[in-house]
C-alpha positions in Angstrom: 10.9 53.4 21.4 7.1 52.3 20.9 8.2 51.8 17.4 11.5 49.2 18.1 9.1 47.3 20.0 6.6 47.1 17.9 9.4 45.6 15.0 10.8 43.5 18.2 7.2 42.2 19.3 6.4 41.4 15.5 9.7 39.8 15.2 8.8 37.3 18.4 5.5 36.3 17.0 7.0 35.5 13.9 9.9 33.5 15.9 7.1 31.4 17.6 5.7 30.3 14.2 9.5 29.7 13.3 9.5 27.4 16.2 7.0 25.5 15.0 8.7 24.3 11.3 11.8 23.4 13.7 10.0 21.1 16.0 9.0 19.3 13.1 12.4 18.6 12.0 13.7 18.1 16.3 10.8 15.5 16.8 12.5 13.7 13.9 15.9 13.8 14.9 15.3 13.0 18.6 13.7 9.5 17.5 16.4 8.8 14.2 19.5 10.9 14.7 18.5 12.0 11.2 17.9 15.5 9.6 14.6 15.4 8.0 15.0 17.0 4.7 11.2 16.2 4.0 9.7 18.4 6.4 9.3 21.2 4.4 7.6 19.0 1.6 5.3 17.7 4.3 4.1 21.2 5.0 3.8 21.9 1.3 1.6 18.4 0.9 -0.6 18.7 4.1 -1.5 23.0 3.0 -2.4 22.0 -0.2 -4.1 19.2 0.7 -6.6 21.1 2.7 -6.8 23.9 0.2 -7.5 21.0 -2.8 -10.7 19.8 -0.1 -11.6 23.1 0.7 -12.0 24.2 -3.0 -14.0 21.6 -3.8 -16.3 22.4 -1.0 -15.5 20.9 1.9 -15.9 22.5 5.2 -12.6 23.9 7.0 -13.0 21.3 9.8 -13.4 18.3 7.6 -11.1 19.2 5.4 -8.5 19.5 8.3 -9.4 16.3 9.9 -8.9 14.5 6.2 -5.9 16.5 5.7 -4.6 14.9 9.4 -5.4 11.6 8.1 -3.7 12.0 5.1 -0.6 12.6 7.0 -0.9 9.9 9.5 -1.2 7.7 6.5 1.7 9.2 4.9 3.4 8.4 8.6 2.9 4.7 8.8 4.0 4.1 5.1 6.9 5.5 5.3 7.5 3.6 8.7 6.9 0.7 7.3 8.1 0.7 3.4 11.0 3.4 4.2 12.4 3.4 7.7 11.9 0.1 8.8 14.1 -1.8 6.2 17.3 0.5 7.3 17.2 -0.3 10.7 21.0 -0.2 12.0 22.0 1.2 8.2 24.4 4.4 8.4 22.7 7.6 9.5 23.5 8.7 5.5 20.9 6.0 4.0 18.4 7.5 6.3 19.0 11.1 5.5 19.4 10.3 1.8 15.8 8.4 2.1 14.3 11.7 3.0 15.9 13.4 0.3 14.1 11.0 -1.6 10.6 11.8 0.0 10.7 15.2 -0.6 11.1 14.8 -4.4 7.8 12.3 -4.2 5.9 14.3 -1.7 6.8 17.2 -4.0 5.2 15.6 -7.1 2.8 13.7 -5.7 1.2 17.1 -4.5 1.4 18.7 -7.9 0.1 15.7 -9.8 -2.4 15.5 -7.5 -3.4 19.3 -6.6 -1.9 21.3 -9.1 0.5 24.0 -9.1 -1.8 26.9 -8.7 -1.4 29.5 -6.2 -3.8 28.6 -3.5 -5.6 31.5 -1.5 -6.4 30.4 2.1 -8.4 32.3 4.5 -8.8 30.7 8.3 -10.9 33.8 9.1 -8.6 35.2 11.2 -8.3 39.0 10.5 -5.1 40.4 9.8 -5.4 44.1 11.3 -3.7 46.1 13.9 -4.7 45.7 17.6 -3.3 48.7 20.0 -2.0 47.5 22.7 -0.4 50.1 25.0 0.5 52.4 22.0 2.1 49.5 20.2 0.8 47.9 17.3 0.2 44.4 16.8 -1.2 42.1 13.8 -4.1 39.9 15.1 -3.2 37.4 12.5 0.4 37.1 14.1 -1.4 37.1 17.7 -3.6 34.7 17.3 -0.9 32.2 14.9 1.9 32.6 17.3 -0.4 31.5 20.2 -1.3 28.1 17.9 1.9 27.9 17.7 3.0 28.5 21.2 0.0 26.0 22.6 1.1 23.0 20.3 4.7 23.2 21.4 4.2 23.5 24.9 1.8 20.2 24.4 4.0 18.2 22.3 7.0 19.5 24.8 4.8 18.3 27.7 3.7 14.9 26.3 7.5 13.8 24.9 9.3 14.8 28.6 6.5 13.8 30.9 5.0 10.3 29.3 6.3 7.1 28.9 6.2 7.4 24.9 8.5 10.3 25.2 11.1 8.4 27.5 10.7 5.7 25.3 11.4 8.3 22.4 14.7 9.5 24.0 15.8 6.0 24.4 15.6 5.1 20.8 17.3 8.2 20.0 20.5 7.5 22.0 20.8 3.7 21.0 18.7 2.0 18.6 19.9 -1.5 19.0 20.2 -0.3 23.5 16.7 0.3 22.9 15.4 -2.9 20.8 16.9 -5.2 23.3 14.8 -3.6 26.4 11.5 -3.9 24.5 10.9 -0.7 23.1 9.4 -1.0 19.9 11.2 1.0 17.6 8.9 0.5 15.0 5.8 2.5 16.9 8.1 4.7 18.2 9.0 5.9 14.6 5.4 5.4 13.1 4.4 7.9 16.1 7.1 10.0 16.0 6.6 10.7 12.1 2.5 10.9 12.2 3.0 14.0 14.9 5.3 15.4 12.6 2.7 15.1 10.1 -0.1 16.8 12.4 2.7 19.7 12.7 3.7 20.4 9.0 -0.2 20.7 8.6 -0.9 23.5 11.3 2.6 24.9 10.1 1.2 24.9 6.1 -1.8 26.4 7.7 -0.6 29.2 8.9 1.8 29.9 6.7 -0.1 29.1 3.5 -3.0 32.0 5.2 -0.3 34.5 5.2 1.7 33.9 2.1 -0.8 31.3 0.1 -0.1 27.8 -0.9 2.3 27.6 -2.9 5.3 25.7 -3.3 7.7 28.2 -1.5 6.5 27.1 1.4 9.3 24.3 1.2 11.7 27.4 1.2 9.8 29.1 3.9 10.5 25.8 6.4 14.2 25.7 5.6 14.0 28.8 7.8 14.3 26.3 10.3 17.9 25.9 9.8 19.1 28.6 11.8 16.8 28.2 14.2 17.9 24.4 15.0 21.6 25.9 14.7 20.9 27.9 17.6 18.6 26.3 19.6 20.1 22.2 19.3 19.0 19.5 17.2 17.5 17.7 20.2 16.3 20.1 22.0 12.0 20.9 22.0 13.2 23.9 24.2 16.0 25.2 22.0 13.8 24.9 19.3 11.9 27.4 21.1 14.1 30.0 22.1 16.2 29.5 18.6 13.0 30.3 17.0 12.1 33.5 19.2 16.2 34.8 18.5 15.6 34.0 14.2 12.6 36.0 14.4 13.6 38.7 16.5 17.4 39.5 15.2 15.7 39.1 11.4 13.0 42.3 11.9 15.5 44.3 13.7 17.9 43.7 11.0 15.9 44.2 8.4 14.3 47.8 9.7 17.5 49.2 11.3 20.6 47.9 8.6 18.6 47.6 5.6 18.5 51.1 4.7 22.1 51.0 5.1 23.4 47.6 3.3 19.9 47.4 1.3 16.8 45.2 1.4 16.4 41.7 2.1 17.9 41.3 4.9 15.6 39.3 7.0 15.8 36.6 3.7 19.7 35.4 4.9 20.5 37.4 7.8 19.8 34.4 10.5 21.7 32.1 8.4 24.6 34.7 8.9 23.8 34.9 12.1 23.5 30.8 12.6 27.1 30.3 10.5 28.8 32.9 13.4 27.1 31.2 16.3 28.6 27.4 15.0 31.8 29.1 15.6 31.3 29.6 19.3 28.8 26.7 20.3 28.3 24.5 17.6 26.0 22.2 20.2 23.5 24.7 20.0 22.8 26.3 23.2 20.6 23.4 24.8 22.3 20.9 22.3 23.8 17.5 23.8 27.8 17.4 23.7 29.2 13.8 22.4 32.3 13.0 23.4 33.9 10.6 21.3 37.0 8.1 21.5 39.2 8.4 18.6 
């Protein structure tokens, strides 16, 4: 028993940290109605952009804070050279436009910062901590609580402030939105720039455990499932998706691998993701459109 909960307690820290790639791509879709498909290359861009600094001898804060900037920056231009010029398009010119980002953020950051294998240490020690005879990495503790904090804050900030009503106007009706004085324009330059500040804490934590590298862009796709499960619009669901991805993904892994063989935990949530489409493809805190046709 002390050893399924150990497995199920690392899975859960894990899922927090899973959480925290699919808020990127919910805070997104809750201002456009678009999938982002250049969240994973904005985690890739803002990791190696603090490695590049660090390596050249900047200090860890510093570095961070130019990283942020670097990202804001990245926000407002694509705001203003990307987003704003398909204003009312078809939801497809949007989503193809951040097909196109991913390819520039992609070589922009190896043109820029190489393609070397990046080692990152935050100082935070990976060991085990005992805590009531189960075992649990300090790394995953302390990543899955800076994790947990920013959701609950960015959570907080888009449901209780007039930005975030503002945001879930825009979301539901552009044009609805426009003609009561929101301006969309902000909304999205905002919107995108705490996206940015995401994909950095997500590249660092990631990029500490696994190095920067560019599979990080396949480590945020993990977000799929998770936004399957949870709903595209939904902070919370991104939350408890998250925890379920983490969780069913150990489990699986330790218990069925021996029997069906390794990997599991590499496709098991999307197997998991493509059964639960079949019974609530809204997610479970999804919204429901109903449609005349």
């Amino acid at each position: 028993m002390a050893f399924f909960i150990e497995v199920l307690v690392g899975g859960l820290l894990a899922g927090v940290m899973y959480s925290l790639i699919a808020l990127g791509f919910v805070l997104i879709f809750k201002a456009s109605g678009v999938f982002n498909f250049a969240q994973g290359a904005m985690v890739l861009a803002a990791a190696t952009t603090y490695a590049g600094l660090v390596d050249m001898g900047w200090s860890g804060w510093l570095a961070f804070l130019a990283a942020l900037a670097v990202m804001i920056v990245f926000a407002l231009l694509t705001e203003r050279l990307v987003l704003r010029p398909l204003v009312n398009q078809p939801q497809i010119s949007l989503f193809m436009a951040t097909i196109g980002l991913t390819f520039v953020l992609e070589g922009a950051s190896q043109a820029v910062w190489g393609s070397v294998v990046r080692g990152l240490d935050l100082g935070i020690p990976d060991t085990p901590l005992e805590v009531s005879g189960v075992l649990i990495s300090k790394f995953d503790l302390v990543a899955s609580g800076t994790a947990g904090a920013l959701v609950v804050l960015l959570a907080s900030f888009f449901q209780w402030t007039r930005t975030g009503r503002a945001l879930r106007a825009v979301a539901d009706d552009h044009q609805a939105a426009l003609s009561v004085g929101i301006p969309l324009e902000r909304i999205w330059a905002l919107v995108w720039a705490a996206a940015g500040a995401v994909a950095l804490v997500t590249g660092l934590l990631w990029g500490s455990r696994l190095g920067v590298q560019f599979a990080l862009t396949q480590v945020a796709l993990k977000a799929l499932p998770v936004i399957i499960l949870g709903g595209f619009t939904s902070i919370a669901g991104a939350i408890v998706g998250g925890l379920m991805v983490g969780a069913s993904e150990k489990v699986a892994e330790v218990y069925l691998g021996p029997i069906i063989g390794g990997g599991i935990e590499n496709w098991f949530p999307y197997v998991l993701a493509l059964l639960f489409l079949l019974v609530r493809p809204d997610g479970l805190f999804g919204e429901k459109r109903i449609e005349r046709v």
